[in-house]
VOGUDO-556017 format. One record per residue (C-alpha): z, x, y. Coordinates in Angstrom, 1 decimal, always signed. Each point is the difference from the previous one (the first is absolute). Layout:
SITE, Z, X, Y
...
end
This chain:
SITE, +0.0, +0.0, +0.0
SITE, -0.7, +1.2, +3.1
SITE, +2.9, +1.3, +2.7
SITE, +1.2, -3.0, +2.2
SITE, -0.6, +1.2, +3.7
SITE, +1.6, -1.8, +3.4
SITE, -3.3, +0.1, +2.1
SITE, -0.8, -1.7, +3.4
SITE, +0.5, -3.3, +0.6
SITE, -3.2, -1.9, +0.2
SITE, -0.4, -3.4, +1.2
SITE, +0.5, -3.2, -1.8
SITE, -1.7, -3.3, +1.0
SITE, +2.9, -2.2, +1.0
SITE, +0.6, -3.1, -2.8
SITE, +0.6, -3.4, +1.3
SITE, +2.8, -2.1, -1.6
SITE, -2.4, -1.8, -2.0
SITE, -0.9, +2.9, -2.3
SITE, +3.0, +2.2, +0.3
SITE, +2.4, -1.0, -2.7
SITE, -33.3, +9.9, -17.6
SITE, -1.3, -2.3, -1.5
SITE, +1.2, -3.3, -1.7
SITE, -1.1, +1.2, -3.5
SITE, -0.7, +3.8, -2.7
SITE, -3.2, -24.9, +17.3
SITE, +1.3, -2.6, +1.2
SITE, +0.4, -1.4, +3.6
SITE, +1.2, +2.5, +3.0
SITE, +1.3, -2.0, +3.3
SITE, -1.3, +3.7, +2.0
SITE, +1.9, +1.8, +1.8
SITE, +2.1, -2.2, +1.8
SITE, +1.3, -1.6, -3.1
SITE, +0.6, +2.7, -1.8
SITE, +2.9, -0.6, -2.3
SITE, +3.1, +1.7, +1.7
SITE, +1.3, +3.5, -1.8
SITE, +4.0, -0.9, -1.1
SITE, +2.8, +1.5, +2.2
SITE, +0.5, +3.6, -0.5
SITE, +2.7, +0.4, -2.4
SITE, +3.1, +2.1, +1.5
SITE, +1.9, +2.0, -2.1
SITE, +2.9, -0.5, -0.8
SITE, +1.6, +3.2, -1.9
SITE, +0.5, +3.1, +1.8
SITE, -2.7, +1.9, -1.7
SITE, -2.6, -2.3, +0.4
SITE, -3.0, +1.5, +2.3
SITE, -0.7, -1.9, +3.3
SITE, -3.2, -0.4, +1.7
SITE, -0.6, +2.2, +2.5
SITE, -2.7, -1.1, +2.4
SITE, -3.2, +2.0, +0.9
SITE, +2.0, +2.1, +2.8
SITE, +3.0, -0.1, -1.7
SITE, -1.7, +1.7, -3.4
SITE, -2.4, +2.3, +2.9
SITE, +3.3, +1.3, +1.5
SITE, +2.1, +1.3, -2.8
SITE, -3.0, +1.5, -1.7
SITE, -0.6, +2.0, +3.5
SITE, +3.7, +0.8, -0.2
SITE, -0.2, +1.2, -3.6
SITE, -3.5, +2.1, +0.8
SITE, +2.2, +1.8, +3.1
SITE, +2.7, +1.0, -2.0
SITE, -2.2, +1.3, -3.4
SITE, +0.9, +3.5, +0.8
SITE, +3.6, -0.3, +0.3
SITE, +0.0, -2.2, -3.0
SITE, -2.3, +2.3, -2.5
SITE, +2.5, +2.7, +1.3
SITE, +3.4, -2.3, -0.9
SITE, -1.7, -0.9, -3.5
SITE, -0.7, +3.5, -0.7
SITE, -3.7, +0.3, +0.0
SITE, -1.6, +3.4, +0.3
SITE, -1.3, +1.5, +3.4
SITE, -3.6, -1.0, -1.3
SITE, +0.7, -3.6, -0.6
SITE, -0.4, -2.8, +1.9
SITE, +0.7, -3.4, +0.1
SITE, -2.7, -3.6, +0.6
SITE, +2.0, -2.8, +1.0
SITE, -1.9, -2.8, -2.1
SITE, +2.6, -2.9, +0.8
SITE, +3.1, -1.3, +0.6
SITE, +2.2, -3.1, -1.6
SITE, +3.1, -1.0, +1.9
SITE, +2.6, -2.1, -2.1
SITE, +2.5, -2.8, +1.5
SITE, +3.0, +2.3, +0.4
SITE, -1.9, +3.0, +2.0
SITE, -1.0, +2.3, -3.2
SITE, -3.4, +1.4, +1.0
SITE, -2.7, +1.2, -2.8
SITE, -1.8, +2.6, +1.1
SITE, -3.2, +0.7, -2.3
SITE, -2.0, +3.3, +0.7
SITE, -2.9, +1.6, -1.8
SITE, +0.0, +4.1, +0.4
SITE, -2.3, +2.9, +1.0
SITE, +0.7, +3.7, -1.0
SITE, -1.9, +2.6, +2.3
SITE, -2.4, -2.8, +1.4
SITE, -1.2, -1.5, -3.6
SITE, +1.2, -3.2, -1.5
SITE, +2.7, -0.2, -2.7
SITE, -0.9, -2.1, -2.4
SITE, +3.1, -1.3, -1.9
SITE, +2.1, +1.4, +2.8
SITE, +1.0, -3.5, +1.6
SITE, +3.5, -1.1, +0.5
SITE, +2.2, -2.6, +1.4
SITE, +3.0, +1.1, +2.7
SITE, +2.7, -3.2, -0.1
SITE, +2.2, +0.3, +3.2
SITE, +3.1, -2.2, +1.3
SITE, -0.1, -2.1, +3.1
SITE, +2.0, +3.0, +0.9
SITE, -2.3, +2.7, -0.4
SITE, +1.2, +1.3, -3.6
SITE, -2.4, +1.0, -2.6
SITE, +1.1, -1.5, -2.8
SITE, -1.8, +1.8, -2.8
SITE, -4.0, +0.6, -0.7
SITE, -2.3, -1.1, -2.1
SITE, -3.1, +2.6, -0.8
SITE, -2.9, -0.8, -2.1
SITE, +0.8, +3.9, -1.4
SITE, +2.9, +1.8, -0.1
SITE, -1.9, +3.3, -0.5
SITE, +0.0, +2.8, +3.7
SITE, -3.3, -0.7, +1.1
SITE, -1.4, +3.9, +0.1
SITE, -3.4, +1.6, -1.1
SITE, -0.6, +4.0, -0.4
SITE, -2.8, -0.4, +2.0
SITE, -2.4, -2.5, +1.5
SITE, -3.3, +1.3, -0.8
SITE, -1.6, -0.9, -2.9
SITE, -1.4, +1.9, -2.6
SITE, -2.5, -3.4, -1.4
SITE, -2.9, -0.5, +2.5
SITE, -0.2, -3.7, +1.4
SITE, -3.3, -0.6, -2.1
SITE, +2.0, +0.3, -3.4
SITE, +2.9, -2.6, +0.8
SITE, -3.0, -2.3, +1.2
SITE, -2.0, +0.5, -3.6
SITE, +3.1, -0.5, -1.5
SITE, +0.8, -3.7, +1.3
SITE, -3.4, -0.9, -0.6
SITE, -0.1, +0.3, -3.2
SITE, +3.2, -1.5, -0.4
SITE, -1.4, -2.9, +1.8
SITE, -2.9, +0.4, -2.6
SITE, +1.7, +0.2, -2.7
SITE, +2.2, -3.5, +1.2
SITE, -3.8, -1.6, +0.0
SITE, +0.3, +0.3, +3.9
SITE, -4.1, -1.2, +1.5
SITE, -1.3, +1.7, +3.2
SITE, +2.6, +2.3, -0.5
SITE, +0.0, +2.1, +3.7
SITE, +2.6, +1.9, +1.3
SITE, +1.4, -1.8, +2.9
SITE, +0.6, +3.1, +2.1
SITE, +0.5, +3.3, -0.4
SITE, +3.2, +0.7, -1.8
SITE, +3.0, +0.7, +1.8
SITE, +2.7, +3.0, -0.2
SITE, +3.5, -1.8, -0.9
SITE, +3.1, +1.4, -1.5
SITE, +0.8, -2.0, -3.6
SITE, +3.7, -0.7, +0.0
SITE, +0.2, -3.7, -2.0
SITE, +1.1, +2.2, -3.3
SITE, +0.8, +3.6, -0.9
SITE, +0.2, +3.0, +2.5
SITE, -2.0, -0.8, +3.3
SITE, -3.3, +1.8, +0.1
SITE, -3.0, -0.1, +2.3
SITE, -2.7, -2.1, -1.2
SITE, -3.3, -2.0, +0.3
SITE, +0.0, -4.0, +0.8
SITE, -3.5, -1.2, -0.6
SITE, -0.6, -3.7, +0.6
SITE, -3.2, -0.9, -2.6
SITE, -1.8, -3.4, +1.2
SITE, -2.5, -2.2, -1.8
SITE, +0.7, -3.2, -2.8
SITE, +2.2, +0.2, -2.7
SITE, -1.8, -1.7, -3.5
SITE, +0.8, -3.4, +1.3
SITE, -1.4, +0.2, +3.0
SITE, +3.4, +0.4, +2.2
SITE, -0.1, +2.6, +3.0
SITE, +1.0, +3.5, -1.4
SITE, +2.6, +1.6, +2.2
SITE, +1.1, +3.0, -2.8
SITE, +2.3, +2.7, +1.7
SITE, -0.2, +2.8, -2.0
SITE, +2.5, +3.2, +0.6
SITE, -1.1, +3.5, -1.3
SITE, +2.0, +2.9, +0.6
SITE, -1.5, +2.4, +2.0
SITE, +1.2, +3.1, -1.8
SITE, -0.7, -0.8, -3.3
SITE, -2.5, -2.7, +0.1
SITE, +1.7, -2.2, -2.4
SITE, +0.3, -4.2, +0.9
SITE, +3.5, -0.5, +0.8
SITE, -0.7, -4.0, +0.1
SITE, -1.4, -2.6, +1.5
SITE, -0.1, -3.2, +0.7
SITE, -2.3, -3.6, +0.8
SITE, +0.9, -0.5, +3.6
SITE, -1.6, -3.9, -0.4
SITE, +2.6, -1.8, -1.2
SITE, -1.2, -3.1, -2.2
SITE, +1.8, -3.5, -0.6
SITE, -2.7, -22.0, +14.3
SITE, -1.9, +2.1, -3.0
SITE, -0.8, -1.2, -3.5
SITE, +0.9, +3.3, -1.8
SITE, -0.4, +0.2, -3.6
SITE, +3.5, +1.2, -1.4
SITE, +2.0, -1.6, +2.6
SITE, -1.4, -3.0, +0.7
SITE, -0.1, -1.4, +3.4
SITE, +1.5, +2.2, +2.7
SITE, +0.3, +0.5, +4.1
SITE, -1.3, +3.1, +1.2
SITE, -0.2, +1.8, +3.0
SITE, -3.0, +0.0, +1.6
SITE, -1.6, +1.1, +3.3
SITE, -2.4, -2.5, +2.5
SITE, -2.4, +1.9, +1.4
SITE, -2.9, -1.8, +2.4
SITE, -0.5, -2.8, -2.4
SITE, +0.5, +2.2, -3.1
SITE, +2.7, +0.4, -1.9
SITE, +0.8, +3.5, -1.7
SITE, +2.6, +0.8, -2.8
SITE, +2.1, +1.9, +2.4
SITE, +3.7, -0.4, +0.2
SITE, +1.2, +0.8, +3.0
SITE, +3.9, -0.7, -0.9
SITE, +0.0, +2.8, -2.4
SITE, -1.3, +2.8, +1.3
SITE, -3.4, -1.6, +0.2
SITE, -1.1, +0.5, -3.5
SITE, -3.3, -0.5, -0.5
SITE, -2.2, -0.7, -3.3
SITE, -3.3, +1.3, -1.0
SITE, -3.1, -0.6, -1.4
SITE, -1.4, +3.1, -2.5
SITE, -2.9, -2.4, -1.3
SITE, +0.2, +1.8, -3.6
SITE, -0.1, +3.8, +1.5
SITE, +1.7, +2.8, -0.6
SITE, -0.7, +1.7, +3.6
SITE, +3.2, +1.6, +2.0
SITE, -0.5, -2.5, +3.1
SITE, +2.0, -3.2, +0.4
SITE, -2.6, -2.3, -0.8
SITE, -0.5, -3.3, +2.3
SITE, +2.9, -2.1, +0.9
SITE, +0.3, -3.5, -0.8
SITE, -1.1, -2.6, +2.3
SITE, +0.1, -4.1, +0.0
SITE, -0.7, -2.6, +2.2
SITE, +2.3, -2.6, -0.5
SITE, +3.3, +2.0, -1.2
SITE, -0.7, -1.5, -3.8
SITE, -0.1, +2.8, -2.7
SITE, -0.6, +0.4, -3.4
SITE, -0.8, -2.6, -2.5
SITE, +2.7, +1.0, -2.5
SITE, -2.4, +0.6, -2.7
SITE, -1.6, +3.6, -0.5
SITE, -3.1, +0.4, +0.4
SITE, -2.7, +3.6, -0.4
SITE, -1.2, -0.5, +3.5
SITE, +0.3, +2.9, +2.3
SITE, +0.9, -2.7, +2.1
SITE, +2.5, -2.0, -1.6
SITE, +3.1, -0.3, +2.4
SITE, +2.8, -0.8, -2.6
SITE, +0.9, +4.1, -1.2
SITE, -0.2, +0.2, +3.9
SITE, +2.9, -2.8, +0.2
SITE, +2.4, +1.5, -2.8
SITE, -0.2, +3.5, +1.4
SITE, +0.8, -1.1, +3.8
SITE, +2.9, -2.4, -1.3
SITE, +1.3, +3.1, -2.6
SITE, -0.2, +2.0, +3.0
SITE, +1.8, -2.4, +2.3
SITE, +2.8, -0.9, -2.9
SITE, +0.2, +3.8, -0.4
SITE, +0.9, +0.9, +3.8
SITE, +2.4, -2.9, -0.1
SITE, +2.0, +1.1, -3.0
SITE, +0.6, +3.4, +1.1
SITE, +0.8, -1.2, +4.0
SITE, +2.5, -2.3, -1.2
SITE, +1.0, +1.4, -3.1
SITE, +0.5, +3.6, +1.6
SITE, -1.0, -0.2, +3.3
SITE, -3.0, +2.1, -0.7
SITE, -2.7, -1.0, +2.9
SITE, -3.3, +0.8, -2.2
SITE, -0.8, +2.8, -2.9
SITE, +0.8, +3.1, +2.9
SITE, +2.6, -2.2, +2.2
SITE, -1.7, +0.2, +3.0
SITE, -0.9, -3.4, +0.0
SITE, -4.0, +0.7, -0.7
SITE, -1.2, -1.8, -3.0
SITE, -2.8, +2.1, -2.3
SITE, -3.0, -2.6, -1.1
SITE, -1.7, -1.6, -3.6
SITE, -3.3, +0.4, -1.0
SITE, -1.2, -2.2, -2.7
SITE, -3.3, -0.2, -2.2
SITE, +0.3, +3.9, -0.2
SITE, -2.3, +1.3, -3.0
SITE, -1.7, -1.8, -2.1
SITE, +1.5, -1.8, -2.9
SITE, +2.9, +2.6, +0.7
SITE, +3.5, -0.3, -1.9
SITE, +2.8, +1.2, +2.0
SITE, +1.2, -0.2, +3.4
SITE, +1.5, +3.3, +1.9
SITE, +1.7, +1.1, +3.2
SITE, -1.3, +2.9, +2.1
SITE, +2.2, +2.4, +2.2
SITE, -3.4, +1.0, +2.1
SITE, -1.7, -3.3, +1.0
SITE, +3.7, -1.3, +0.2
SITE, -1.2, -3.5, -2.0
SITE, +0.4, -1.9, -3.2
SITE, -3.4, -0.7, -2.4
SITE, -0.8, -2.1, -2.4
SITE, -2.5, -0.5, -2.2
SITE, -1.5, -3.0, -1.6
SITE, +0.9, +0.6, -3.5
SITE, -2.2, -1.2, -3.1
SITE, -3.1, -1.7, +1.0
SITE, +0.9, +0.3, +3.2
SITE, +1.8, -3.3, -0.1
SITE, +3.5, +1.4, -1.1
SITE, +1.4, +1.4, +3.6
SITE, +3.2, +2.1, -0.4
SITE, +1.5, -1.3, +2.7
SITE, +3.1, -1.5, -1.2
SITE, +3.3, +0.0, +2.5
SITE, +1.7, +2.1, -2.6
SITE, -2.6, +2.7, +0.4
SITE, -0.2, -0.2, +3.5
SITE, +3.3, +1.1, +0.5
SITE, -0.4, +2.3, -2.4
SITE, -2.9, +1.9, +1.8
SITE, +1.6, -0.7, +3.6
SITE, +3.0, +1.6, -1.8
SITE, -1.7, +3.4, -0.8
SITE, -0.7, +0.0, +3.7
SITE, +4.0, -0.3, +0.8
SITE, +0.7, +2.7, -2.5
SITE, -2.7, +2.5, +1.2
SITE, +1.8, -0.2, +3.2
SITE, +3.9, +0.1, -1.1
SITE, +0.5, +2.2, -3.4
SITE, -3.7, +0.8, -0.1
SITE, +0.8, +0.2, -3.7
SITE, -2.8, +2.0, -1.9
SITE, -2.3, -1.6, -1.7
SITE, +0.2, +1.9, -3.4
SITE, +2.7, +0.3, -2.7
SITE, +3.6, -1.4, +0.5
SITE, -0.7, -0.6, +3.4
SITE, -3.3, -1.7, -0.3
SITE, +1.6, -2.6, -2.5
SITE, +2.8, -0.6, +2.6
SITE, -2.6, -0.4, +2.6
SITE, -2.4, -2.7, -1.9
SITE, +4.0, -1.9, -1.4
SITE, +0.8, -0.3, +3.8
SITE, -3.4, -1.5, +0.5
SITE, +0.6, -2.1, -3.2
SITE, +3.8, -1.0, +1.6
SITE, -0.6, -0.7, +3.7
SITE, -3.7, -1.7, -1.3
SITE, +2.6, -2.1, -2.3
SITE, +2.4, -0.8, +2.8
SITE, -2.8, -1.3, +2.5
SITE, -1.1, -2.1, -2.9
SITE, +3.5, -1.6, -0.1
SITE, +0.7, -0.2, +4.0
SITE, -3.1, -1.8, +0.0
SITE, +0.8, -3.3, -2.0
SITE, -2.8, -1.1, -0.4
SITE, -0.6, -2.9, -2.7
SITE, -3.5, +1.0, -1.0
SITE, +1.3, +4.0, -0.6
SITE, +4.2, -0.3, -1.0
SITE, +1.7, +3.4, +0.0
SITE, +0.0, +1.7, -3.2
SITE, +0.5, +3.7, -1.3
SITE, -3.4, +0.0, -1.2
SITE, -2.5, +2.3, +1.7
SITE, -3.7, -1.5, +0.3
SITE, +0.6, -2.9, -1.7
SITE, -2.4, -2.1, +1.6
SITE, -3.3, +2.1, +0.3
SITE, +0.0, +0.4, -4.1
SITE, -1.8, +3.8, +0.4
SITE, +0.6, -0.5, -3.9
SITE, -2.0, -3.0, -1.1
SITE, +2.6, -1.7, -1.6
SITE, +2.3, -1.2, +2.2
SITE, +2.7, +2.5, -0.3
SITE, +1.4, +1.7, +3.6
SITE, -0.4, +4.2, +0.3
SITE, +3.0, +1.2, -0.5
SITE, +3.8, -1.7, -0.8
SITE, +2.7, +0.7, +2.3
SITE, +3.0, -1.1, -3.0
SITE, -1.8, +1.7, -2.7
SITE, -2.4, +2.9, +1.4
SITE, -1.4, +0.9, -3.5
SITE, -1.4, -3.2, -0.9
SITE, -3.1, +0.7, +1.7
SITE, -0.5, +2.6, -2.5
SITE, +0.1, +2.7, +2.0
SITE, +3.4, +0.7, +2.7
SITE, +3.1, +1.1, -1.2
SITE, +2.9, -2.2, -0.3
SITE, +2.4, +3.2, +0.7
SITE, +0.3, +3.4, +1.5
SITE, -1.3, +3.2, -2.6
SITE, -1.0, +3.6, +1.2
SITE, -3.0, -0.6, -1.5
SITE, -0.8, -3.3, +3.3
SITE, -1.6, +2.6, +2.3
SITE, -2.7, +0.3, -2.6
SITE, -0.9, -4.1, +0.3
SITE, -2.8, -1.6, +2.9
SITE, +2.3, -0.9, +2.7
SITE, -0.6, -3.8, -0.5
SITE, +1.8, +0.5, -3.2
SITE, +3.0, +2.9, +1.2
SITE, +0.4, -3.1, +2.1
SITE, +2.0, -1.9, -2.8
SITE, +3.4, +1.5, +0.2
SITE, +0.3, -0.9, +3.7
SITE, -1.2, -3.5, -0.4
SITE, +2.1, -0.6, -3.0
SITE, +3.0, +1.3, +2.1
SITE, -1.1, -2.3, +3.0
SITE, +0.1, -2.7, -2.4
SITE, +3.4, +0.0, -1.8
SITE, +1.4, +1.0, +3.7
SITE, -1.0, -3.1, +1.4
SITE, +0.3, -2.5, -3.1
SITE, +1.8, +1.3, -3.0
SITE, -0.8, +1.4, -3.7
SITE, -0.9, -2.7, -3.0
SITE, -1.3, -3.1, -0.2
SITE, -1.3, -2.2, +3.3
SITE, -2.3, -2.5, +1.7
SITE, -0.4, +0.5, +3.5
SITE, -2.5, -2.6, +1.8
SITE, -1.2, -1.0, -3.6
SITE, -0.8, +3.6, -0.9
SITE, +1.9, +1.3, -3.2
SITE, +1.2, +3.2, -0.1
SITE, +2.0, +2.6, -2.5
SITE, +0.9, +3.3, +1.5
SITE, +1.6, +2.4, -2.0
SITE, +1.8, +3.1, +0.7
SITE, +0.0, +3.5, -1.6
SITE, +3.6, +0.5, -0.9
SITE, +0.9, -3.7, -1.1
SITE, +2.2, -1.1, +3.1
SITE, -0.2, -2.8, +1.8
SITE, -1.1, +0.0, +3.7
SITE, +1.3, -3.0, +2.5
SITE, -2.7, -0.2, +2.5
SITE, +1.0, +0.6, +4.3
SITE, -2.9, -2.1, +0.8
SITE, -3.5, +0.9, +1.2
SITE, +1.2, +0.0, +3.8
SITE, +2.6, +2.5, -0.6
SITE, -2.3, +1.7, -2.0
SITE, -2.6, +0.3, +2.7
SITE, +1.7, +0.8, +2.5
SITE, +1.4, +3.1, -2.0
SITE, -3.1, +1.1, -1.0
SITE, -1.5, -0.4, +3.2
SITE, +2.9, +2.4, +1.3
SITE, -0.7, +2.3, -2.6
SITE, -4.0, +0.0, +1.2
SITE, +0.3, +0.7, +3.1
SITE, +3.4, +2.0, +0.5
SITE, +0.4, +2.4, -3.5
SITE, -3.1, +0.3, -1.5
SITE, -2.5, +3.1, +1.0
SITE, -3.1, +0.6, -1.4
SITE, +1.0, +1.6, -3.4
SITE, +2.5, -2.6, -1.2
SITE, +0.5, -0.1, -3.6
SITE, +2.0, -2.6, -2.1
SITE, +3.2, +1.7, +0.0
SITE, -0.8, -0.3, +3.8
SITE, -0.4, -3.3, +0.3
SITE, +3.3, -0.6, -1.3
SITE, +1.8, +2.4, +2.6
SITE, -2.2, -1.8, +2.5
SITE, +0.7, -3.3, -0.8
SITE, +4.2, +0.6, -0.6
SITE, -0.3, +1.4, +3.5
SITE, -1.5, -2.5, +1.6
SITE, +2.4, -2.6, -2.0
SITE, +3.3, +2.0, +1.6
SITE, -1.8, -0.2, +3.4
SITE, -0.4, -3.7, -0.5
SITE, +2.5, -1.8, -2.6
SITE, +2.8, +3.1, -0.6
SITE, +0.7, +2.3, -2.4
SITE, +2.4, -1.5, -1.7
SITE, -2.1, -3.5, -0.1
SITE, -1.3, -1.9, -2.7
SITE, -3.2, +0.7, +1.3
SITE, +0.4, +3.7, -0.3
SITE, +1.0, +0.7, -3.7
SITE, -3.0, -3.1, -1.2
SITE, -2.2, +2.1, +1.3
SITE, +1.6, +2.9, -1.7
SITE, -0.4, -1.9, -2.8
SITE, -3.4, -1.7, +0.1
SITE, -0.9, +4.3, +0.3
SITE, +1.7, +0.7, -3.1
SITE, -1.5, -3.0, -1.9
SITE, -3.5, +0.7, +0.6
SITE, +1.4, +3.7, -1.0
SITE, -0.4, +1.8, +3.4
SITE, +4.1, +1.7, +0.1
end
């Protein structure tokens, strides 16, 4: 653990009374804008450790406060004269705690692996730290021995070798040093463009070291998974008048917008949707290019999406700045999976089977809007351990949208995809109770997880998700039937899925870096528990518990 240190006092925003205390898989009537359906109250927490929502100038200020002060706090952290520190955000909580997340440089070149988190008291205290590596960041030297050319041959042909098309290096590659595991060293970061076999956008990071010329790793950097819509029956949207046109723009959350690709696969936006009387969809899908409906689910996942995490967390949008990223629909043709990408900032999704299947279920548009919030809080690598926490949190928060949404034509249910039937037979992609019987995720923690596509590391995390929030054994929640078992034989009592959210959500954006493992996850999440419920709660040793029973201890 790293030395506590008294620093500075920085400013904390004042707390009224009222708050104190990568991919998916390995239409109805609008009123317009002025009768837009009315976002719920912000929810104010109510425990001390709860994180409050800072508006624009509020968020603007402390980050320019942290960025002033990253000398003297590399220096009271005990970084080396080379380092320095990237203020990426900053979370405040109701009783003052401030967490401070920075990404690191050593001599001028990007640390990758080297982020951490800085927690501080309302009185200026650091707390402790939490580093993605606990290794000192420090290379022999910083010129490499591998020419450029090599490292780029190299993640070609890995790209190649994945079935990557068009396979182009985006740029040329870049001089990083490699700290996410083992002893620091300088290295190579090319980014390899392109479409994977299926069609998706290839975004492959590949790291070679730039001594040796051995790959150290990479990683897919896309991250897959009134209207009359056609999973969630009739729904209001929000949608913008403009002229004597009305576009699907919605102006109350961050003025998300949704897109037309008209069955390509190009990089732009596409065309965004127009109507002339504020009618969409026919809630039936349908292979036209275009066919409003997949238009109408993705706007209202979008909108449901932005509400659950304002009120739930008092998130304002995937970066919380209050700007919304956008849909496109009809992307590809006949294409099978839906994905979120870090560069356009957007959600896609394609049409599915006979291009009359859309995956544009609520469920998995919070779980793509979700990869968005965790590239920009724990930034969790998309690979191994953390890669299968990444795509669970997708699978959890994508599961708790479906849920705050209550909607009678799509009930909340742990199953993921369950209404797009990718599999032909009516079964959902992957089960949140019982990972493994999808025939593929793990039930339970093994050394051997890394090894396993992240949709399917996945399964420990949504199998602890689950008996956190409901219970082990036997069930039927909203006429689903579940049996979740456990891998030492005890019986868990379930907290409840709000409790459980809420800690997760802590865990997200406060403890985890960029290299959490399992055994990570579980110190993240009893931290954040403390912070909210106690140490000594009930709370705190079920989630000890629900660790142990999916055998993370």
């Amino acid at each position: 653990m790293t030395p506590l240190y008294a620093r500075h006092k920085r400013t904390t925003l004042a707390i009224a009374t009222a708050v104190a205390a990568g991919a998916l898989l390995a239409t109805g009537m609008t009123t317009g804008a002025s009768a837009e359906v009315a976002a719920a109250p912000t929810a104010k927490p109510t425990l001390p450790g709860a994180q409050i929502q800072l508006s624009a100038a509020e968020r603007t200020s402390l980050i320019q406060e942290a960025d002033a002060a990253t000398p003297q706090t590399a220096k009271e952290i005990g970084l080396g004269a080379k380092e320095k520190l990237v203020v990426r955000d900053v979370i405040q909580d109701a009783d003052g705690t401030l967490h401070t997340r920075y990404e690191r440089t050593y001599n001028g070149l990007p640390v990758l692996g080297g982020d951490l988190v800085v927690h501080e008291t309302a009185a200026g205290k650091t707390e402790s730290v939490t580093k993605a590596t606990k290794a000192t960041i420090k290379v022999a030297s910083l010129t490499p021995t591998v020419t450029s050319a090599k490292a780029e041959k190299q993640a070609l042909t890995a790209a190649k070798a994945a079935g990557s098309e068009k396979t182009t290096a985006d740029e040329a590659p870049r001089k990083v040093i490699w700290a996410a595991n083992g002893t620091p060293v300088l290295a190579y970061e090319t980014v390899v463009g392109g479409l994977q076999d299926d069609g998706t956008p290839n975004e492959l990071h590949v790291i070679t070291d730039a001594a040796t010329g051995a790959k150290l790793y990479e990683y897919q950097g896309i991250e897959t998974g009134t209207g009359k819509s056609l999973y969630s029956g009739t729904v209001t949207l929000g949608t913008t008048l403009s002229g004597s046109t009305y576009q699907l723009t919605d102006t109350s959350r961050g003025s998300h917008k949704t897109y037309n690709k008209s069955h390509t696969t190009t990089s732009s936006a596409g065309t965004l949707f127009t109507d002339a009387d504020d009618t969409w969809g026919t809630g039936a899908a349908s292979s036209s290019t275009t066919d409003q409906t997949a238009a109408v689910d993705a706007a209202y996942g979008a909108q449901t999406t932005w509400d659950f995490y304002k009120n739930t967390f008092n998130r304002s949008g995937i970066k919380n700045n209050g700007v919304a990223a956008y849909s496109r629909v009809h992307y590809g043709n006949a294409y099978v999976n839906a994905f979120w990408d870090d560069s356009c900032f957007c959600m896609t999704y394609g049409d599915g089977s006979g291009n009359v299947k859309p995956l544009t279920s609520l469920d998995v548009a919070g779980h793509e809007m979700t990869h968005g919030v965790t590239s920009n809080t724990a930034g969790l690598n998309y690979s191994g351990e953390s890669g299968g926490l990444n795509e669970a949190t997708s699978d959890i928060f994508g599961t708790a949208v479906e849920f705050y949404a209550a909607n009678s034509s799509d009930v909340g249910d742990y199953l993921i995809g369950e209404k797009i039937n990718i599999n032909g037979n009516g079964t959902p992609l992957r089960y949140m109770d019982q990972p493994s019987k999808d025939g593929a995720s793990a039930n339970y923690w093994s050394s051997t997880l890394k090894n396993l596509d992240v949709h399917y590391s996945s399964g420990p995390a949504n199998h602890f998700f689950y008996l956190l929030s409901e219970g082990s054994g036997a069930k039927t929640i909203n006429g689903v039937s579940y049996n979740s078992p456990t891998s030492n034989g005890a019986t868990i009592t379930g907290i409840g899925r709000a409790k459980a959210s809420q800690i997760w959500y802590k865990a997200l954006t406060e403890y985890m870096t960029s290299t959490t493992t399992y055994a990570g996850a579980r110190t993240a999440t009893l931290s954040a528990t403390a912070a909210l419920y106690g140490s000594t709660s009930t709370e705190y040793a079920t989630v000890a518990a629900t660790w142990t029973a999916v055998n993370v201890s």
